[in-house]
C-alpha angles and dihedrals in degrees: 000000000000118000120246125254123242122185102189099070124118124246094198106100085063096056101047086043091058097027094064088056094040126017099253101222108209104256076055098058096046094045079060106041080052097042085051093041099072094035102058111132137172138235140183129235109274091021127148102229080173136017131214100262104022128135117253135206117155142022131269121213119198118224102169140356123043126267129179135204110240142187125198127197125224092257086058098254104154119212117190098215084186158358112236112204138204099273090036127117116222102215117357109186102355088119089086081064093062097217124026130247102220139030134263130223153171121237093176133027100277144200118199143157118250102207114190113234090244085051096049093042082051094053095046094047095056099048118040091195090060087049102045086040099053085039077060096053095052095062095048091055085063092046088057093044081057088065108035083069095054093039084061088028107054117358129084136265089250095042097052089058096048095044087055086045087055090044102047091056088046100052093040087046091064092059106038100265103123125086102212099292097354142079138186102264098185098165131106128252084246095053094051086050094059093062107053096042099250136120125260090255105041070057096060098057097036079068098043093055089049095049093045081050085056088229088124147032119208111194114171101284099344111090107202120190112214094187120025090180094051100042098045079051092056087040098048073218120154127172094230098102086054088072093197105141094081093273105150 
């Protein structure tokens, strides 16, 4: 079913996302505020925007709502491989795979820009500050993958929670996302879970160790952090590999 158009969505989260890796000059800003423009879709919460195996031929940008990239084994094991926020591109690029190799969706009802390959080649090759930032982008997405293994691979349960918790401010911080220590955290347990390769209930009290430590607050859908230093100290997280002070 094709998604539905909206003209009245902001563009900014893009453009703070990919102004704070590459200095936007203005014709670059408007080429993209028109590019996403008429691109601007809808989804519902739990919905595929892209399937495993699908054939893909443009970009999404995500304006607001959270989606995430998933794999699921034949057994129906679900692992969340990332979190995509509001400022973030999809799949910059992966056309030049042909078919993707995970799965898309939303989290969060969602509102995002579908740019057409020819569209976003367009827009890169008339503004050298959009290509070398979403260029950028793309490395730091593998930056972030890095870690992401390490982060399943060494660290503990409680400090992989505490390292997405980290992230997650960080990354919502860069596009105006954050209220002074605290971010919208709309995502299940389960979710969460799926990301940092525990079980709902191994979660659950991840969360409650970090609240009795008064590190965090959990309030229905608002995370607050009561203490960035301790917990980037439980987490052995620090904000390098984020890249977001105009580094590349």
């Amino acid at each position: 079913m094709p998604h539905r158009r909206d003209e009245g969505n902001s563009a900014q989260p893009a453009i703070r996302r990919l102004n704070a890796l590459r200095e936007l000059s203005d014709g670059g800003v408007a080429i993209l505020e028109n590019t996403i423009r008429d691109g601007i879709r809808h989804a519902a919460r739990d919905e595929d925007l892209i399937q495993e195996g699908d054939p893909i031929d443009g970009v999404r940008v995500l304006l607001s709502g959270w989606l995430c990239r998933y794999k699921v084994l034949e057994d129906g094991r679900r692992q969340i491989v990332s979190f995509v926020l509001p400022g973030d591109s999809c799949d910059a690029h992966a056309y030049w795979l042909g078919r993707i190799d995970h799965s898309i969706s939303a989290l969060t009802p969602a509102v995002y820009a579908e740019i057409s390959r020819a569209a976003f080649e367009a827009m890169l090759a008339n503004d050298k500050s959009i290509a070398e930032a979403f260029w950028c982008e793309t490395l730091i997405n593998a930056a972030v993958q890095r870690e992401w293994v390490i982060n399943l691979g060494r660290r503990s349960a409680l400090e992989r929670v505490a390292h997405l918790l980290c992230e997650l401010y960080e990354r919502l911080r860069i596009v105006g996302l954050v209220d002074g220590n605290s971010y919208d955290f709309p995502v299940t347990q389960t979710d969460a879970a799926d990301a940092v390769g525990l079980s709902g209930v191994h979660m659950n009290r991840m969360l409650q160790e970090l609240r009795g430590s008064d590190l965090i607050v959990l309030r229905g859908r608002t995370l607050t952090i009561n203490d960035h230093q301790t917990l980037k100290n439980t987490a052995l997280f620090s904000a390098d590999y984020l890249h977001c002070h105009r580094a590349c």
